[in-house]
N, C-alpha and C positions, 0 to 999 in steps of 0.2 A: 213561321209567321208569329206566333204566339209568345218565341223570344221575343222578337225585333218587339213587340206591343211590349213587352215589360221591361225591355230596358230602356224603349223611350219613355214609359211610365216613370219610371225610378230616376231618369235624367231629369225629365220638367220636374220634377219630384221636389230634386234635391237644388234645382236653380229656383223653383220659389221661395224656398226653405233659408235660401244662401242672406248670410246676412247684410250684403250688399246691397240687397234690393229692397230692402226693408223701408228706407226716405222713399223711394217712389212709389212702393203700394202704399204707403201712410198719406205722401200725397194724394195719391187717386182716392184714397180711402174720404178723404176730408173733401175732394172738390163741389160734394152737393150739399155741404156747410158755408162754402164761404160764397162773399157776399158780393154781389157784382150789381152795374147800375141798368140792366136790363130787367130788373122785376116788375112785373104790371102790379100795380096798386090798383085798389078797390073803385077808385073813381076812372078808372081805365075799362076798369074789366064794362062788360057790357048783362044788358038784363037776365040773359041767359045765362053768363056763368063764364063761358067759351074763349071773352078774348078778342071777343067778335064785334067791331064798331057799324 
């Protein structure tokens, strides 16, 4: 049992590592940067803070 744990360890290991994936974690890396037109603005939000009309 204790192989099979390390060579799946050392497989995802080496597929995150892999430099092909590299644009799509950069992606996911950036997504809570960019900028979409679902933001509540301050005259939205409500007294408490929450979001809550």
């Amino acid at each position: 049992m204790p192989v099979i744990m390390l060579i799946t360890f050392v497989a995802l290991f080496a597929w995150v590592l892999h430099p092909k994936n590299q644009k799509s974690y950069d992606d996911a890396a950036n997504l809570p940067f960019n900028e979409d037109d679902g933001d509540i603005t301050s005259t939205e939000m409500s007294k408490d803070g929450r979001g809550n009309k």
